[in-house]
NUZANU-402715 format. One record per residue (C-alpha): x negated, y negated, z negated. Coordinates in steps of 0.001 Angstrom, whole numbers. Layout:
<tises>
c1_c2_c3
X_Y_Z;
...
</tises>
This chain:
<tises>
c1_c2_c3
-35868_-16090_-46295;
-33215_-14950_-48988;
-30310_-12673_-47937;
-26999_-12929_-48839;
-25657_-9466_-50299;
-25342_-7122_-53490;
-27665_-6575_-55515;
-28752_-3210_-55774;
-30578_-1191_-58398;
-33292_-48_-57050;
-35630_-2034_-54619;
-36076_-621_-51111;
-39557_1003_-50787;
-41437_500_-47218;
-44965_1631_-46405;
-46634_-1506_-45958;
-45008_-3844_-48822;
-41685_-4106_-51020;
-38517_-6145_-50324;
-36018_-7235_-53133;
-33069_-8146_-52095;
-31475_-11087_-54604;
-28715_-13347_-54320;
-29152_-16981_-54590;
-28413_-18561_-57885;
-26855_-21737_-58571;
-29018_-24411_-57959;
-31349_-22887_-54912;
-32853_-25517_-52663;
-31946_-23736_-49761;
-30288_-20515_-48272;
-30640_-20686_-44696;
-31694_-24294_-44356;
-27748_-25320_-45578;
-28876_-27238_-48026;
-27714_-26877_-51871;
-24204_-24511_-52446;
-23917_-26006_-56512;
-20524_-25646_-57560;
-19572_-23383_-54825;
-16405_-21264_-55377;
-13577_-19624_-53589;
-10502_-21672_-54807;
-12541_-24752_-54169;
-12176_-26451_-50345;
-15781_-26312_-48887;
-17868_-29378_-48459;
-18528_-29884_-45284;
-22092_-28993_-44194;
-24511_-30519_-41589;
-27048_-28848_-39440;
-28807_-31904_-38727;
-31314_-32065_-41819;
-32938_-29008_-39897;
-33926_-29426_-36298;
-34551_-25632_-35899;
-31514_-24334_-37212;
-29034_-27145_-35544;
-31148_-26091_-32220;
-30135_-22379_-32807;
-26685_-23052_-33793;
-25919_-24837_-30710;
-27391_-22318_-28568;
-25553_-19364_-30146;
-22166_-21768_-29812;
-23122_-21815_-25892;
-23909_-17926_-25714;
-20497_-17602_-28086;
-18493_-19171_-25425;
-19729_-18335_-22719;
-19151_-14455_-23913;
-15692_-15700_-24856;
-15645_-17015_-20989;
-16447_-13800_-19746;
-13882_-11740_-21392;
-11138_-14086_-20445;
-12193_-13711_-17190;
-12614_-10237_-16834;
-8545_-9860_-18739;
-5825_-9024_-16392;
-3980_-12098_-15291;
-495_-12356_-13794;
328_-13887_-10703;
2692_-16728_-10907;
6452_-15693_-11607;
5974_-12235_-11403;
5001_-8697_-13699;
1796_-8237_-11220;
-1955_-8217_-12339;
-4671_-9627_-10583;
-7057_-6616_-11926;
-10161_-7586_-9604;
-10274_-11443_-7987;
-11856_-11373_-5359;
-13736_-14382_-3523;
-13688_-13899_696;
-15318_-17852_888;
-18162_-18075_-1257;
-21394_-15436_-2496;
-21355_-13455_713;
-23171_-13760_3631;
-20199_-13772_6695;
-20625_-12044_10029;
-19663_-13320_13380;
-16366_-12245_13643;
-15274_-13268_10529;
-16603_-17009_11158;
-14784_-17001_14718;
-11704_-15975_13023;
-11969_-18492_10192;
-11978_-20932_13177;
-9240_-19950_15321;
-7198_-20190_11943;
-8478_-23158_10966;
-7985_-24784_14163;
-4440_-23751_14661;
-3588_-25102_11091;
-5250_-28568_12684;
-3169_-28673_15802;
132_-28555_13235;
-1290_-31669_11921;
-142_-33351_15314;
3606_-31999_15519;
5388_-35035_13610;
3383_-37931_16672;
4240_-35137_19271;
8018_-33693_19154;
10458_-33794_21310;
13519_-30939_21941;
11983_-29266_24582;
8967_-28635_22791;
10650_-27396_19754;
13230_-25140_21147;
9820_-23217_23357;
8290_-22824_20030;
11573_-21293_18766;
11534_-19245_21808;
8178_-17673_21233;
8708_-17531_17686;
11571_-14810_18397;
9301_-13216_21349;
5896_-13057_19604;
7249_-12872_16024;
10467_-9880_16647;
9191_-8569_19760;
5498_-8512_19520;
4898_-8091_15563;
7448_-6348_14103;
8896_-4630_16864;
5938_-3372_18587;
2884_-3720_16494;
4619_-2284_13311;
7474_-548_13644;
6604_1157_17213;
3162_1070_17115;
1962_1670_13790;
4488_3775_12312;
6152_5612_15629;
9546_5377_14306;
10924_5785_18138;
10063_5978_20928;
9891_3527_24160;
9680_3677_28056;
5814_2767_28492;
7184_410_30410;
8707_-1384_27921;
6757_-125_25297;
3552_-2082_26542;
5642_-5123_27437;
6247_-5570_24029;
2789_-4975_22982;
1891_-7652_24772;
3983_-9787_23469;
2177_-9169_20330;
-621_-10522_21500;
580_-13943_22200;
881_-14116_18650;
-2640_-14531_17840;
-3014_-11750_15343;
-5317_-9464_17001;
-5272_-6886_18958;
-2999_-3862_18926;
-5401_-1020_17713;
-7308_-3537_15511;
-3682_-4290_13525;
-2087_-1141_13798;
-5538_438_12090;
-5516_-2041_8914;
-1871_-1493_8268;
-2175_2475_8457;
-4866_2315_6338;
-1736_-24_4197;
216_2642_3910;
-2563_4931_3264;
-4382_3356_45;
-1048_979_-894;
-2437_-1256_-3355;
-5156_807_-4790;
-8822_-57_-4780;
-9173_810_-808;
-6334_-889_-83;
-7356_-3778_3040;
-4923_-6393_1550;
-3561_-6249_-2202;
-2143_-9181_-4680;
-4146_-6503_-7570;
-6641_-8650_-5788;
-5305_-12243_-6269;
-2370_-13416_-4254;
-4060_-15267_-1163;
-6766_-12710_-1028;
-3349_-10489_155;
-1893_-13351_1955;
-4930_-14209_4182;
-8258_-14721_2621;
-8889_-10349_3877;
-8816_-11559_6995;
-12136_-13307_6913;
-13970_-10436_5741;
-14150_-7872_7929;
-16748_-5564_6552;
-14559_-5052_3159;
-11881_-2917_5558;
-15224_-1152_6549;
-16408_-302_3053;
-13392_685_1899;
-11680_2491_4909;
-14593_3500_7165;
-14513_3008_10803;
-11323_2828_12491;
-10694_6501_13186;
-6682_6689_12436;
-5891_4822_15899;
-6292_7436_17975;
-3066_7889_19655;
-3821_4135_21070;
-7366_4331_21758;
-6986_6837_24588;
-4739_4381_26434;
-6504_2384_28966;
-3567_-687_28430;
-4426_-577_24794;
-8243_-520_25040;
-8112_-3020_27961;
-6093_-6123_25721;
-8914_-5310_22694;
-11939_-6133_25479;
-9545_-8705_26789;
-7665_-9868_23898;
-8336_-13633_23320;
-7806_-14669_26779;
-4312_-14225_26723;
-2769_-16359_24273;
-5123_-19289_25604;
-3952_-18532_28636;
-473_-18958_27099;
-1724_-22305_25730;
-3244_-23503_29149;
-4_-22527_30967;
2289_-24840_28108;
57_-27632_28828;
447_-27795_32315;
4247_-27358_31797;
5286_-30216_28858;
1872_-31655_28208;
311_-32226_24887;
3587_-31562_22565;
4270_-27964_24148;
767_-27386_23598;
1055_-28880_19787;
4863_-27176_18981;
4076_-23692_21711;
908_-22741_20455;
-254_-24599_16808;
3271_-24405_15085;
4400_-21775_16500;
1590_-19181_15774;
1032_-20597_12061;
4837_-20238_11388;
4668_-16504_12479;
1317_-16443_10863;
2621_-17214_7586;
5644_-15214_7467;
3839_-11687_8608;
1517_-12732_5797;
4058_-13286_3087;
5278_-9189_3613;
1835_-8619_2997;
1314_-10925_-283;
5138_-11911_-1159;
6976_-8806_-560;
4121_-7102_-2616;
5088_-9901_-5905;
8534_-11154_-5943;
11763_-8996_-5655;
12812_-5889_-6567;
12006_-2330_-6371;
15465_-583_-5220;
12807_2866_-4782;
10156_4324_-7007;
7129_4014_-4404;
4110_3991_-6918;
3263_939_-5034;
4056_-3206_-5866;
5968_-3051_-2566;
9492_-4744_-3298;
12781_-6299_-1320;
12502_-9850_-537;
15703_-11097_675;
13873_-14658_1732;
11044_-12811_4062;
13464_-10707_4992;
15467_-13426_6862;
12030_-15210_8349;
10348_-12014_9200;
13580_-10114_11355;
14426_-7806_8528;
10093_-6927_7308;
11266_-8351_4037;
13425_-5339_3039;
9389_-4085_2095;
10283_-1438_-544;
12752_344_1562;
10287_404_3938;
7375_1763_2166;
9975_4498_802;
11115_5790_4348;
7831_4330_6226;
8571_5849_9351;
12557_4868_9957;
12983_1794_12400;
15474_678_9722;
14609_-1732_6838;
17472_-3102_6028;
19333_-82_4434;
22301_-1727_2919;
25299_-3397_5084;
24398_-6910_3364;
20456_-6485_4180;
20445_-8186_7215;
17536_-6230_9600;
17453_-7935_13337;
14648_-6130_14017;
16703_-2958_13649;
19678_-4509_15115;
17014_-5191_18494;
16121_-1581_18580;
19776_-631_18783;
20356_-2779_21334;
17694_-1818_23246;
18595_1805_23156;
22078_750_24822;
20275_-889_27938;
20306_1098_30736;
17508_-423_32216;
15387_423_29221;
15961_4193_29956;
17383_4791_26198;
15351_4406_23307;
13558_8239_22270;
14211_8793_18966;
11815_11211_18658;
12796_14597_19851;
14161_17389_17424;
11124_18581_16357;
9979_22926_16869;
9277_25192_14239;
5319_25594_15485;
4988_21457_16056;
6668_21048_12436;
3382_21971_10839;
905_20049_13324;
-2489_19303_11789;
-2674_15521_13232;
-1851_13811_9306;
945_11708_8096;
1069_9542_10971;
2145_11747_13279;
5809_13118_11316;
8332_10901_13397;
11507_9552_13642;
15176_10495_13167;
16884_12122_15555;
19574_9717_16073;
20933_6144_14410;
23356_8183_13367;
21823_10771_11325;
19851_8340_9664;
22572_6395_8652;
23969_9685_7482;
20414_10655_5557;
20142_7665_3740;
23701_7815_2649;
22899_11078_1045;
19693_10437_-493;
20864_7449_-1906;
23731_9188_-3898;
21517_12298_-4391;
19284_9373_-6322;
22092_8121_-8099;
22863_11150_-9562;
19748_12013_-10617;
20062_8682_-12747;
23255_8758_-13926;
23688_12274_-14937;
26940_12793_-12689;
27690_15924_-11572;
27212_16023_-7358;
30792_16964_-6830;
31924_13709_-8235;
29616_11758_-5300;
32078_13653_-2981;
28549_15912_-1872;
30377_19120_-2515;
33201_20934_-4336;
31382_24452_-5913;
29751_24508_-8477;
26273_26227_-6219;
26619_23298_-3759;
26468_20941_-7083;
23653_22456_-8702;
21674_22618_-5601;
21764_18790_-4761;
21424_17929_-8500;
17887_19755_-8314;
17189_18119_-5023;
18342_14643_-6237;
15602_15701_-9156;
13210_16761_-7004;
13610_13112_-4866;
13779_10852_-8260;
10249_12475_-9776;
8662_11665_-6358;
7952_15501_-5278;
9547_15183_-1772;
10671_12511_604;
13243_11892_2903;
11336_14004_5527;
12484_17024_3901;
16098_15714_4109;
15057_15917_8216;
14781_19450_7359;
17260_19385_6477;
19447_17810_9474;
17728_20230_11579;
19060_23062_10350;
22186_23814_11889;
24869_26849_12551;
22357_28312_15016;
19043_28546_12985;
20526_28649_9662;
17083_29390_8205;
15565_26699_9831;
14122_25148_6458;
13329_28700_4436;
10945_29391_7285;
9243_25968_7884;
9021_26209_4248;
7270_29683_4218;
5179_29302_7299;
3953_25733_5028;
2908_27993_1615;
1331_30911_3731;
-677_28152_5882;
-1324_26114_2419;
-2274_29383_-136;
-5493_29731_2704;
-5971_26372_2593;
-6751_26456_-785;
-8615_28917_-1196;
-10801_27352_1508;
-11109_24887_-175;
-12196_26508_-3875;
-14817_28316_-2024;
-16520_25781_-585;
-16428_23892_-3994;
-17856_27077_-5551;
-21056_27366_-3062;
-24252_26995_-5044;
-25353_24419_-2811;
-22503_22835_-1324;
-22877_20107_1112;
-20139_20546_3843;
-17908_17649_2795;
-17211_17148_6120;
-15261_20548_6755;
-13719_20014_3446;
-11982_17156_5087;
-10826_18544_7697;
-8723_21153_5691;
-7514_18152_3597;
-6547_16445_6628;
-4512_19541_7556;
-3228_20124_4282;
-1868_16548_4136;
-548_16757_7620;
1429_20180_6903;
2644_18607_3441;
4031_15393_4989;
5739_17686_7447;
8428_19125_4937;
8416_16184_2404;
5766_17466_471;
5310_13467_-1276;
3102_14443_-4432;
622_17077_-2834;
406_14867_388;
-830_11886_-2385;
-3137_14210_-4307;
-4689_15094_-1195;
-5055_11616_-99;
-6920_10932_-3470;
-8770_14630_-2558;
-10215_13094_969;
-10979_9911_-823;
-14019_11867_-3098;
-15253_14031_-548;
-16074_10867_1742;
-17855_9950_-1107;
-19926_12961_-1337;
-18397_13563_-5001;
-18627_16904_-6326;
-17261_16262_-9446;
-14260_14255_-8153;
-13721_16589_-5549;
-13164_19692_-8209;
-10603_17588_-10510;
-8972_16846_-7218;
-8682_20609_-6169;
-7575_21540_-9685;
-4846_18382_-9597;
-3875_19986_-6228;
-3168_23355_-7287;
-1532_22377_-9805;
1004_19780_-7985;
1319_22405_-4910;
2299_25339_-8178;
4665_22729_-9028;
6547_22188_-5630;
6242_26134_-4753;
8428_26696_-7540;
10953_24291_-7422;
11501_24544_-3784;
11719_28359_-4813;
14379_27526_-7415;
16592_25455_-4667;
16478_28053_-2405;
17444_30790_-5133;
20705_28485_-5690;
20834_28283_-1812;
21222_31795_-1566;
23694_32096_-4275;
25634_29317_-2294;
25225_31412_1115;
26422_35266_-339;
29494_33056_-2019;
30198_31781_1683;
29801_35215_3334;
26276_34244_5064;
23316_35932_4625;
19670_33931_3874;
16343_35878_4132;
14768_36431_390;
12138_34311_-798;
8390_35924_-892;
</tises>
């Protein structure tokens, strides 16, 4: 066979025998079974050439094109693509329905879905008023009450607090709406909030858009792989009313649907239970896939969670999604006057019944239970609907200045130059992502009587977090380390005490931390320590820079702060 190439000066000496490489000369019979190349040059158009005079080579050729493609193929595939409308990337698609072997739970949820979607199929042969206006009826006690109400706002995130009464009332209502049971629901969306569209996260659109919207659902032993056993539902688990409607929990919303037939019939049955339940399926889905695609971010959550005015008005107010994934545990969504929240608007209503025993929203919280060691979860509530009104006034315009460049004074925050420079840093502090509206509780807490209400929290959190670290480094340093499990539980109480004052970035680092030392990974776990010394360096001396101002501030005012360590 003759190469095409250069012609060198020297042949190429080999041990066994000699190879000149030559190019072909006009006139050749053949250079790769093309056939003849006379008159071949490059300003002339090329004749066209068939592979067909040589079986072997046409053979080749067409398997290479195959091979060619089908690489081609797998690139394409493998390339980002966005989802329709919208700046997000489906980074990893991921099939629930085919090339996995399904369990027993996910097949009998698969047909519960399925068979609801069926019964929708005989609304149109079926109406009549009555029917409709009880599926509106459950649609507002299921959907506000049960779901977002109980199962989210109260349940999963604790933003206040309920009579048990009432408070298990409501989470039963929830279960009428055919979504599971309480600790099964409240679990996956923690773990939501926990791993917000990263690779353990139980429901993403980075995933493809109905793997978010409903396709998770049939595959139960992802949430397992990625999450671990449920083991952030405590708080519910040691309820007996909680554990009792998860041994119980299917044989209340066919009850439902056995007590709506015997009342209208077939069309109550059809409009109560199949239209109903789909309708509220769908639109807690859509927060899930929708809110996480189309709208816009008002806050800078590192997360695809956005405002969705549309949801919003289906789904009580759940729409408003990035407010809510920036202030995660405030019963209000809707944070402008025009962002209609009903959910909310229940809540407040609720709190005025006297029957209902007023609405706890939760208690002003101690200097020793400020740093508890139960995790993220666990920081609660605003004290009133007042002061968070108030707090989200403030952060918002502390936000806008941090944008805009305006000096504070001009927001109306303050007059003095101290108070100016102060919230300017803070506004900073807010807009990079290093703290979070729980320091802003802080904040609120700190009053005429405990004027150093956040300088000690504050201290008490570096003196607890300096040992924490150096826990930490020294179990990473043991020759043969193995104890990933104690590591964790100093991350746990590192990320509990951080979320306590606001602590946003070192809480996250230490999320990422926990995430490599359940995966037994040395390595990962010592770029995690170092990323966590450095974040918690960071935050130590800002925080020690506002309070220097704050000081400044306090001897101008004729009140005395305690110095800094």
């Amino acid at each position: 066979m003759v190469l095409i190439t250069t012609q060198p000066k020297n042949p190429i000496f080999h041990g066994c025998t000699t190879l000149h490489r030559s190019i072909p000369q006009r006139g050749d019979s053949t250079v790769l079974g093309l056939g003849s190349i006379k008159n071949f040059n490059f300003n002339q158009k090329p004749t066209k050439i068939s592979f067909k005079s040589n079986p072997f080579t046409y053979n080749l050729a067409v398997t290479a094109k195959a091979k060619t493609n089908a690489a081609f193929g797998e690139v394409e595939a493998l390339k980002p693509r966005k989802i329709l409308l919208s700046e997000v990337e489906v980074k990893r698609e991921r099939s629930v329905l085919f090339g996995r072997k399904w369990n027993t739970l996910d097949v009998g949820t698969a047909g519960i879905v399925l068979a609801m979607h069926v019964l929708c199929l005989f609304a149109p042969f079926h109406f009549n008023w009555p029917a409709l206006w009880v599926a509106v009826a459950l649609y507002v006690v299921t959907g506000l009450f049960g779901i977002t109400l109980s199962f989210h706002r109260n349940l999963s995130h604790r933003s206040f607090k309920l009579p048990k009464w009432l408070e298990y009332s409501f989470a039963y209502c929830g279960v009428l709406a055919l979504q599971g049971n309480p600790i099964d629901w409240v679990s996956t969306h923690r773990y939501h909030h926990q791993f917000c569209d990263t690779e353990r996260d139980p429901h993403s659109p980075t995933e493809g858009f109905w793997f978010s919207h409903m396709s998770w659902l049939f595959d139960t032993n992802s949430i397992i792989e990625r999450c671990g056993e449920a083991n952030n539902v405590g708080d519910l688990e040691k309820q007996p009313f909680y554990r009792f409607l998860r041994s119980t929990y299917l044989f209340h919303p066919f009850a439902l649907g056995a007590l709506l037939y015997a009342a209208g019939g077939f069309p109550f049955l059809v409009w109560g239970m199949g239209v109903r339940i789909v309708w509220v399926y769908h639109i807690t889905w859509f927060v899930n896939s929708a809110c996480h695609v189309w709208g816009n971010q008002a806050w800078n959550t590192r997360d695809l969670s956005r405002n969705n005015w549309w949801v919003a008005l289906l789904a009580f107010g759940e729409g408003w999604h990035n407010n809510h994934h920036a202030f995660e545990y405030s019963a209000r969504h809707g944070l402008e006057w025009w962002q209609l929240d009903m959910t909310w608007k229940r809540v407040v209503v609720t709190d005025r019944l006297p029957a209902a025993g007023g609405v706890g929203w939760e208690e002003r919280l101690q200097r020793r239970s400020i740093l508890q060691k139960a995790g993220a979860c666990e920081v609660t509530g605003y004290p009133d609907s007042r002061a968070t009104l108030k707090l989200f006034d403030k952060l918002r315009e502390l936000l806008e200045s941090a944008k805009t460049g305006l000096p504070l004074w001009m927001l109306g925050l303050g007059a003095d130059l101290l108070w100016a420079d102060m919230n300017r840093l803070l506004a900073f502090l807010f807009h990079q992502g290093v703290l979070d509206e729980q320091f802003l509780q802080l904040q609120q807490l700190q009053d005429e009587t405990t004027p150093n209400f956040v300088s000690e929290v504050v201290n008490i959190y570096f003196h607890e977090s300096e040992k924490l670290l150096t826990n930490l480094r020294a179990l990473l340093m043991e020759r043969e380390f193995w104890d990933y499990k104690k590591m964790g539980n100093h991350l746990n109480q590192f990320m509990g005490s951080s979320s306590s004052i606001g602590a946003k970035r070192v809480r996250n680092v230490c999320v990422a931390f926990r995430a490599a030392t359940e995966q037994n990974n040395r390595a990962g776990c010592l770029r995690a320590l170092e990323m966590l010394e450095h974040e918690y360096c960071y935050l130590k001396n800002k925080l020690h820079e506002l309070f220097q101002i704050e000081q400044q501030r306090a001897l101008a005012a004729g009140v005395r702060y305690p110095v800094q360590d």
